[in-house]
DRENPA-3360 file (N, C-alpha, C; in nm, 2 decimals, always signed):
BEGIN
1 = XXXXXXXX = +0.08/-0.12/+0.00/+0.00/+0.00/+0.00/+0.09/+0.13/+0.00 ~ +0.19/+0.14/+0.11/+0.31/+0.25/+0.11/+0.35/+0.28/-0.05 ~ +0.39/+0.18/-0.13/+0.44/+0.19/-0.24/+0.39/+0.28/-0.36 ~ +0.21/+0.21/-0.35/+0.10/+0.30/-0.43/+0.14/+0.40/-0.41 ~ +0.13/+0.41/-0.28/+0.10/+0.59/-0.22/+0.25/+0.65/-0.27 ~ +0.34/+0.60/-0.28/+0.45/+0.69/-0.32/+0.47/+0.71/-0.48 ~ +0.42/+0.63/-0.55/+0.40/+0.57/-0.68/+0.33/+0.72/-0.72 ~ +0.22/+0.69/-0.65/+0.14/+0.81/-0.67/+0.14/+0.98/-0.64;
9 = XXXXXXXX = +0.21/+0.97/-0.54/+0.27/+1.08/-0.52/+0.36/+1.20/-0.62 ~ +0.45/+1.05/-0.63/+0.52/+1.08/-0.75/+0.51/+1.15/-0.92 ~ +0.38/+1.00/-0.92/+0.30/+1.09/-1.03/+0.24/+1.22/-1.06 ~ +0.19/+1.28/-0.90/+0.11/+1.39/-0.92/+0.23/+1.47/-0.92 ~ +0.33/+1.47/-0.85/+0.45/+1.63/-0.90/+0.49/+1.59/-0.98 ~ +0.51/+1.46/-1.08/+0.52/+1.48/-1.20/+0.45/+1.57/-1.31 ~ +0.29/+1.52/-1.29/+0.19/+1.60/-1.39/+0.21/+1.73/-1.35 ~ +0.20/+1.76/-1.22/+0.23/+1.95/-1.19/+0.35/+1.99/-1.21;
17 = XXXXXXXX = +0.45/+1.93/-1.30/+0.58/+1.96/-1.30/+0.55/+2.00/-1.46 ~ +0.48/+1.89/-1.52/+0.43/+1.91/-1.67/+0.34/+2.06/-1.70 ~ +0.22/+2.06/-1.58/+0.15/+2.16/-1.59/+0.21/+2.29/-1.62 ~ +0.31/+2.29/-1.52/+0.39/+2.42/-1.47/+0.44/+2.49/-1.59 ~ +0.57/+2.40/-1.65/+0.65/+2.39/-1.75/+0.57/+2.43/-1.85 ~ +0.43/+2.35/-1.92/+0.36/+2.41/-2.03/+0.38/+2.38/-2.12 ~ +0.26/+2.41/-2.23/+0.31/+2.46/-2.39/+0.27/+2.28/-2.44 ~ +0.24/+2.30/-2.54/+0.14/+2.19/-2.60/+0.27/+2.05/-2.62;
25 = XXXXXXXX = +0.38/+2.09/-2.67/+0.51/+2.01/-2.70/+0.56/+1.91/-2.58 ~ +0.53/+1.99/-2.48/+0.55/+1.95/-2.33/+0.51/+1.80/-2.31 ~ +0.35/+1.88/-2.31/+0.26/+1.79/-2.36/+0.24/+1.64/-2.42 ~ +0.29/+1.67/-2.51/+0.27/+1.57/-2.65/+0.41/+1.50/-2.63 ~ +0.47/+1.53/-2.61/+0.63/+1.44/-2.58/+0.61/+1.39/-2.49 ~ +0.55/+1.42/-2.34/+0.50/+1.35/-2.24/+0.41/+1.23/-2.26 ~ +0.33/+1.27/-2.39/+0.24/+1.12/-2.42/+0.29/+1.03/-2.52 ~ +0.41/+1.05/-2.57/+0.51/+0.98/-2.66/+0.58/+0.89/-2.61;
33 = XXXXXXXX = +0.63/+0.94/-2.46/+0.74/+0.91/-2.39/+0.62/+0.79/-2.30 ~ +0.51/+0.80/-2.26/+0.43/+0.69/-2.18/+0.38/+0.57/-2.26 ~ +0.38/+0.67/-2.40/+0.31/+0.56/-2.50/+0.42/+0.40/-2.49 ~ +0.53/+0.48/-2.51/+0.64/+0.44/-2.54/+0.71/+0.31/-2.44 ~ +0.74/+0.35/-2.30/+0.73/+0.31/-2.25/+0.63/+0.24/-2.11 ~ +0.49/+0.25/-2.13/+0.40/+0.22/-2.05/+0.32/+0.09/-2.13 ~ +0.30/+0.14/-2.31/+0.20/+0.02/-2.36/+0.33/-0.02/-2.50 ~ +0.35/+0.06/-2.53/+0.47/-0.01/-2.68/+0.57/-0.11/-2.60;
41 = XXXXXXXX = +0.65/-0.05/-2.51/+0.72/-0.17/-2.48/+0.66/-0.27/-2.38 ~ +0.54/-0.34/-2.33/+0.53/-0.44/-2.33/+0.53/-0.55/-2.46 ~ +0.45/-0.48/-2.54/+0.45/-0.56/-2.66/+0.60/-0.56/-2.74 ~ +0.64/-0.64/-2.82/+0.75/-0.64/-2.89/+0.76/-0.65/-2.99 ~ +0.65/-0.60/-3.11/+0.61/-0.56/-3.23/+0.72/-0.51/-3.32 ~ +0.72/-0.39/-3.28/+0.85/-0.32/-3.37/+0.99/-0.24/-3.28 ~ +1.09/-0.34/-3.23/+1.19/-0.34/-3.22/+1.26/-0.19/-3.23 ~ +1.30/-0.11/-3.10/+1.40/+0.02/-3.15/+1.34/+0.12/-3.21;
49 = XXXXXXXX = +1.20/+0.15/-3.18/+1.12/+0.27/-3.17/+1.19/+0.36/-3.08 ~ +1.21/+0.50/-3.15/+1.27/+0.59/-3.00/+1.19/+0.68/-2.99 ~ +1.09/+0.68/-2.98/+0.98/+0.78/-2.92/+1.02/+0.85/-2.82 ~ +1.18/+0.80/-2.68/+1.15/+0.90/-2.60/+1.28/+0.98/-2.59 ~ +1.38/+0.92/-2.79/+1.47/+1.02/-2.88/+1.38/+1.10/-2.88 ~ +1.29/+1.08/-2.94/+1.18/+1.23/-3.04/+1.16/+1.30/-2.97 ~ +1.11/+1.26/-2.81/+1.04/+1.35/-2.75/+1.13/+1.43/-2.69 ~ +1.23/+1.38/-2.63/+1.36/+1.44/-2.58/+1.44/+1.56/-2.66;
57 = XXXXXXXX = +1.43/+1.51/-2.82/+1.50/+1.60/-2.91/+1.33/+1.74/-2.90 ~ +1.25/+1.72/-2.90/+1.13/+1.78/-2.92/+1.17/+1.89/-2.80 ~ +1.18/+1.84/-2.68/+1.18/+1.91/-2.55/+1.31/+2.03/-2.56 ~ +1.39/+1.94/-2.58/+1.58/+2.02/-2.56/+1.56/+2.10/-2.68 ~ +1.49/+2.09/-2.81/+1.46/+2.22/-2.90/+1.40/+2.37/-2.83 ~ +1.29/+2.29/-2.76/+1.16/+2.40/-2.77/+1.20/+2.47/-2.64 ~ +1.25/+2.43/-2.54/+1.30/+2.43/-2.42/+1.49/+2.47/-2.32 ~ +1.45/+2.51/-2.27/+1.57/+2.53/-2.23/+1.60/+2.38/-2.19;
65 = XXXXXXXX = +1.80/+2.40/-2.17/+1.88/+2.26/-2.11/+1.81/+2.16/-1.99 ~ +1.81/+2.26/-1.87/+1.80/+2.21/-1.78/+1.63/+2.17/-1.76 ~ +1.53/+2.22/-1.80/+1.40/+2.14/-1.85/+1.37/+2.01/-1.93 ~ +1.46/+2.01/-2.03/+1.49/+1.88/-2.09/+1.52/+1.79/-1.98 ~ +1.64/+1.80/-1.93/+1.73/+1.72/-1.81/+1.60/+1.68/-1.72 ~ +1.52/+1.81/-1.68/+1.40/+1.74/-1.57/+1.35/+1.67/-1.60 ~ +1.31/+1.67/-1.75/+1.20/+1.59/-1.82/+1.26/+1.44/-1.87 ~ +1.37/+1.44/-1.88/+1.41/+1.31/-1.86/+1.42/+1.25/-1.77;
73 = XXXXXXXX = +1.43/+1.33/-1.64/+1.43/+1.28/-1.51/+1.26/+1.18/-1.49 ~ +1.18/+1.29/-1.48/+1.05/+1.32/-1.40/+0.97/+1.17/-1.51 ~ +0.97/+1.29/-1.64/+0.86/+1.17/-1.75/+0.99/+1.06/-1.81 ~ +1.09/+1.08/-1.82/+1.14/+0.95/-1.88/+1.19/+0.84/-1.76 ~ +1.22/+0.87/-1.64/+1.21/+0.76/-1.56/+1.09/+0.72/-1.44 ~ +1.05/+0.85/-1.38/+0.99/+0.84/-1.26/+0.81/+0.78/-1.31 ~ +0.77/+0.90/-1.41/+0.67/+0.87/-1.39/+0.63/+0.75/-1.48 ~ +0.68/+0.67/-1.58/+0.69/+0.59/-1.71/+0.70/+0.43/-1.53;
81 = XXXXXXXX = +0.81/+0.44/-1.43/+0.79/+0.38/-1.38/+0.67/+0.37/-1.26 ~ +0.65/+0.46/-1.22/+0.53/+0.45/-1.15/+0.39/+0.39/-1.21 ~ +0.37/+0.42/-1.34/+0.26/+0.39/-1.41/+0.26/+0.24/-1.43 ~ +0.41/+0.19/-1.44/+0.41/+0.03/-1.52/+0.41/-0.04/-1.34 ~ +0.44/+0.01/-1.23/+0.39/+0.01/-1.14/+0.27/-0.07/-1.07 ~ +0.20/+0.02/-1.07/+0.04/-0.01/-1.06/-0.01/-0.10/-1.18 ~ +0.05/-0.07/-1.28/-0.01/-0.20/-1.41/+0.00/-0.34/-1.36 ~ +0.15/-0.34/-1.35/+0.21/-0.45/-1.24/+0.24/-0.54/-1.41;
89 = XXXXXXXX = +0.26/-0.67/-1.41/+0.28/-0.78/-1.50/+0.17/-0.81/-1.63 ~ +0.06/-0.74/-1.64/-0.04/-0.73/-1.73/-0.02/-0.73/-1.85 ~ +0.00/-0.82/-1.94/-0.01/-0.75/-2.08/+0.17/-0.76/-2.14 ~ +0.24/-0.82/-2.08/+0.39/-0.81/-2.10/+0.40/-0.95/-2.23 ~ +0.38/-0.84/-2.31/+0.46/-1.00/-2.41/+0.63/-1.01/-2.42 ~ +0.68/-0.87/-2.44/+0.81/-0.86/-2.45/+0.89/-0.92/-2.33 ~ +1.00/-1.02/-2.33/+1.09/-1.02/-2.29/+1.14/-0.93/-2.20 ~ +1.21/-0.86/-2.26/+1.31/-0.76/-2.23/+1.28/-0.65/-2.18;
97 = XXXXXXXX = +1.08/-0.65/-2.14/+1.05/-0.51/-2.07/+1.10/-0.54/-1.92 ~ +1.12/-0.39/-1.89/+1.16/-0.38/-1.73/+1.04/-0.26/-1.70 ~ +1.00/-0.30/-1.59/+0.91/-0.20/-1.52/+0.98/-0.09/-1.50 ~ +1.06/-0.08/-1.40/+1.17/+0.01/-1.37/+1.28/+0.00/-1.46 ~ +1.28/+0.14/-1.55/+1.38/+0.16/-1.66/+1.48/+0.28/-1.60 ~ +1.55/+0.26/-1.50/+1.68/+0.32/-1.44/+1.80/+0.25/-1.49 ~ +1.86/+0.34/-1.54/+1.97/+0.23/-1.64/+2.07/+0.38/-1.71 ~ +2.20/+0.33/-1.73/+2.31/+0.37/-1.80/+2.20/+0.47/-1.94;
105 = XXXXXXXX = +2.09/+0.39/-2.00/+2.02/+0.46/-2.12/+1.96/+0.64/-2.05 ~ +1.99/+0.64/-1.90/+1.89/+0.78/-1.86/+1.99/+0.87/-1.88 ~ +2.14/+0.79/-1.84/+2.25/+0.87/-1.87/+2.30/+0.89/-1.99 ~ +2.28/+0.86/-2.06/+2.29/+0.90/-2.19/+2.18/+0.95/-2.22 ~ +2.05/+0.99/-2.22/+1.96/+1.05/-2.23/+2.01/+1.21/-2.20 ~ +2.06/+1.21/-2.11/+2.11/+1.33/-2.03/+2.16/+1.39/-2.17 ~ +2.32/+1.32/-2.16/+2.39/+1.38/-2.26/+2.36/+1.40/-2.41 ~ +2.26/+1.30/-2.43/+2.18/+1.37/-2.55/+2.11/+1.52/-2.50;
113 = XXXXXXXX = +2.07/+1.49/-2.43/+2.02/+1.69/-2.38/+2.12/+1.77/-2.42 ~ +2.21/+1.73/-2.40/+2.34/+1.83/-2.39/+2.39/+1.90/-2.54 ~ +2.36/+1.76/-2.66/+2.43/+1.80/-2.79/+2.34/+1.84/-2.82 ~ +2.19/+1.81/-2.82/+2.07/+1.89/-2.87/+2.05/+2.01/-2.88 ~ +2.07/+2.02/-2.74/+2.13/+2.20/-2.76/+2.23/+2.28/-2.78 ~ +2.32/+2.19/-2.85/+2.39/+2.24/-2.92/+2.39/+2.23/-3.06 ~ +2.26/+2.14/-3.09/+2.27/+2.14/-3.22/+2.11/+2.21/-3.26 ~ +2.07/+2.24/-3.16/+1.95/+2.31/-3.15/+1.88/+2.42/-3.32;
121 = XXXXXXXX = +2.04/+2.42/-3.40/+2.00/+2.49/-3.48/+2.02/+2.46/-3.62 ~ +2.02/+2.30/-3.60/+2.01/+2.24/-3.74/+1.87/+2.16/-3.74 ~ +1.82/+2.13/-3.84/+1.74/+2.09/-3.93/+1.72/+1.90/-3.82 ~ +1.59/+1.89/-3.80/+1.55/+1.85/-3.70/+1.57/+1.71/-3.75 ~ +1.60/+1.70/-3.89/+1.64/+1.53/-3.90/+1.80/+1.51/-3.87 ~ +1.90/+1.63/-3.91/+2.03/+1.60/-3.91/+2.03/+1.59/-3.73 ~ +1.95/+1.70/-3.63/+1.98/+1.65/-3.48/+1.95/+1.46/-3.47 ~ +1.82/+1.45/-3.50/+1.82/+1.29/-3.46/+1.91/+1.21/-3.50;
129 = XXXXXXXX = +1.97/+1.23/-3.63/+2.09/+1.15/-3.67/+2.20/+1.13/-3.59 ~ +2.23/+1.25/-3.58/+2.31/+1.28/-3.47/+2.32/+1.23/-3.31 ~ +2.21/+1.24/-3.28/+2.15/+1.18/-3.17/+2.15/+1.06/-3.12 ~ +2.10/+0.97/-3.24/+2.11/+0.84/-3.30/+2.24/+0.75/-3.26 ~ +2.31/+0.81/-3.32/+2.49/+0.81/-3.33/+2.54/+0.81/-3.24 ~ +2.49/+0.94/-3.14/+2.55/+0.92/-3.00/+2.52/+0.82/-2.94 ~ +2.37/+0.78/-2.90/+2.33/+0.69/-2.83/+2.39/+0.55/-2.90 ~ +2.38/+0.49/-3.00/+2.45/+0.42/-3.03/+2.60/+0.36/-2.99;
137 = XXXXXXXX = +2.69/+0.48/-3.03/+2.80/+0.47/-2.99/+2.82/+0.45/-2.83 ~ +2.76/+0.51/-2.75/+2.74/+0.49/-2.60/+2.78/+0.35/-2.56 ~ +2.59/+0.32/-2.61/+2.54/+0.20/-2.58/+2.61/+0.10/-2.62 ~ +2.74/+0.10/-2.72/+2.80/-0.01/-2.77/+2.90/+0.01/-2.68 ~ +2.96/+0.09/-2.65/+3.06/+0.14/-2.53/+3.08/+0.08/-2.45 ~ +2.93/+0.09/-2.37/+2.90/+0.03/-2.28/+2.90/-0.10/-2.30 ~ +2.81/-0.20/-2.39/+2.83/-0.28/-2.38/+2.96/-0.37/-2.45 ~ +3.11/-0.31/-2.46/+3.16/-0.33/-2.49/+3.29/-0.38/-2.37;
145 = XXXXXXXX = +3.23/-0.26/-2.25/+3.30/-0.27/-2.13/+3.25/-0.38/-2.08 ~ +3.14/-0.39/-2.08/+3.11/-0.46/-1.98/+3.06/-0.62/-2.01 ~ +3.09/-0.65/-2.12/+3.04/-0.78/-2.19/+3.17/-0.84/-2.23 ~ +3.26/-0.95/-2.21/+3.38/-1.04/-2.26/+3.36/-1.00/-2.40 ~ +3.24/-1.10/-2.47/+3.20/-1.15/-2.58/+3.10/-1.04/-2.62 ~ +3.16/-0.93/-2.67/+3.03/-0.87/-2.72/+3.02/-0.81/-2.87 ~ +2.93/-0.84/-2.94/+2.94/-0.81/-3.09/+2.82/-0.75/-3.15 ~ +2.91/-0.61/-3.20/+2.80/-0.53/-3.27/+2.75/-0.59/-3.36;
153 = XXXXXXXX = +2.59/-0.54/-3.37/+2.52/-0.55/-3.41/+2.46/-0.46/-3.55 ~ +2.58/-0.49/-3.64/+2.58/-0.31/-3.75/+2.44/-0.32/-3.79 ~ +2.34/-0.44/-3.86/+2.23/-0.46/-3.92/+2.15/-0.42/-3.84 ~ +2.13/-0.39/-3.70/+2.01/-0.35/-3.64/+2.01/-0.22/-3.59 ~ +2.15/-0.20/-3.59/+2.19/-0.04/-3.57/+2.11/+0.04/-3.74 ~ +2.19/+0.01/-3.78/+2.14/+0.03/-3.97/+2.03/+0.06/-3.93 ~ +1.89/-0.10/-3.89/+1.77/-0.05/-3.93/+1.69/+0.06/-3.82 ~ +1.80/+0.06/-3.71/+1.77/+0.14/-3.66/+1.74/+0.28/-3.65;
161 = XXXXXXXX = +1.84/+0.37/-3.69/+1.84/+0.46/-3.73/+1.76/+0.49/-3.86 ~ +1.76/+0.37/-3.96/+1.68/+0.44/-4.13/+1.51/+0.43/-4.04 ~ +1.52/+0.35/-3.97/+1.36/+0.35/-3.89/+1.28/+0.49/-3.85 ~ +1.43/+0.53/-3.77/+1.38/+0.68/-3.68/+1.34/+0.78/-3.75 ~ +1.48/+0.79/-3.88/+1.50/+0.87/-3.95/+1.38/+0.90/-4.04 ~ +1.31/+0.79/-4.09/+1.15/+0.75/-4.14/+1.07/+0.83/-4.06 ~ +1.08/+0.78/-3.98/+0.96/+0.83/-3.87/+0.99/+0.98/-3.87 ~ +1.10/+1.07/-3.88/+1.09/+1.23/-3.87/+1.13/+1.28/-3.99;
169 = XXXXXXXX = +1.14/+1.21/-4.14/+1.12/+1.23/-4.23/+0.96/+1.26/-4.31 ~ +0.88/+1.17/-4.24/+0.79/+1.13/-4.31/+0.66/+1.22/-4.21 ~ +0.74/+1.27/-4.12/+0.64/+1.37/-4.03/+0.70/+1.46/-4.02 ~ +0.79/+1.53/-4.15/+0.89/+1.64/-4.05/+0.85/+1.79/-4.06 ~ +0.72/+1.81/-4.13/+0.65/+1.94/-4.13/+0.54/+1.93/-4.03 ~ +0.51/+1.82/-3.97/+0.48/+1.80/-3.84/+0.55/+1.87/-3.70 ~ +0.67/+1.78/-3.65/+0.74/+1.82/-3.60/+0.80/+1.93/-3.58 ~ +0.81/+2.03/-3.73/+0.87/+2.16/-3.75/+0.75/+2.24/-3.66;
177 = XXX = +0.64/+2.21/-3.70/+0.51/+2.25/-3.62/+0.55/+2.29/-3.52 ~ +0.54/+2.18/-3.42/+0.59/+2.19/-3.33/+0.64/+2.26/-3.26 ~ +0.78/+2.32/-3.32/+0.93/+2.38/-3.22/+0.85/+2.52/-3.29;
% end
């Protein structure tokens, strides 16, 4: 019962953290980022969606640095966990979902904040590329240290990125909307 109640807690200065902050983008990357991780990743459909790249790159555009950084904090770990939470085990087809997604990826999340706004003033497919690449590179880093046997995976990286890239190609006067 303690748990709920902190669960929940949490959630509400989350949403009043959303409220505060504002602005429809806020918003809408907040429901990309739950989509993402609350109902897409139980299922295991389509592999390497970064909905909470987009949203992140959406935020660290429209937004100052250190708002991004919160919002990775608040909506990309706290409240994404509180919500899978209360779901509890329902509905998990995927493998590889974790309720609690605190992980080496929030820190790199971070530092994507960081190049975002510094790249804040190119052309919103060359930032995700870029983006892309970092996280990538990271993630192989990482799993390079920390794995004996570990072997990139260039073909899913590949489709990984031409995926994203799709995805803000094929919406990118959307997007532009947006910022």
């Amino acid at each position: 019962m303690k748990s709920y109640l902190m669960y929940f807690s949490l959630s509400i200065i989350t949403l009043i953290f959303i409220y505060l902050i504002g602005g429809f983008v806020i918003i809408f990357a907040t429901f990309l980022v739950l989509f993402e991780k609350c109902l897409f990743g139980r299922i295991a459909i389509i592999p390497g969606v970064e909905f909470t790249t987009l949203a992140t790159i959406l935020v660290a555009i429209k937004y100052e640095p250190i708002t991004a950084i919160l919002f990775c904090v608040f909506v990309g770990i706290i409240l994404p966990s509180a919500i899978n939470s209360l779901i509890g085990e329902k509905g998990i087809a995927n493998p590889g979902f974790q309720i609690f997604s605190i992980g080496f990826g929030n820190i790199v999340d971070v530092i994507c904040v960081l190049a975002i706004y510094l790249l804040r003033g190119l052309d919103i497919m060359w930032v995700m590329l870029i983006v892309l690449i970092i996280k990538h590179t990271l993630n192989n880093l990482s799993g390079k240290l920390k794995e004996l046997n570990f072997v990139l995976d260039y073909f899913g990286i590949f489709m990984n990125i031409l995926f994203n890239l799709s995805i803000v190609f094929f919406f990118h006067s959307f997007w532009l909307s947006l910022l």
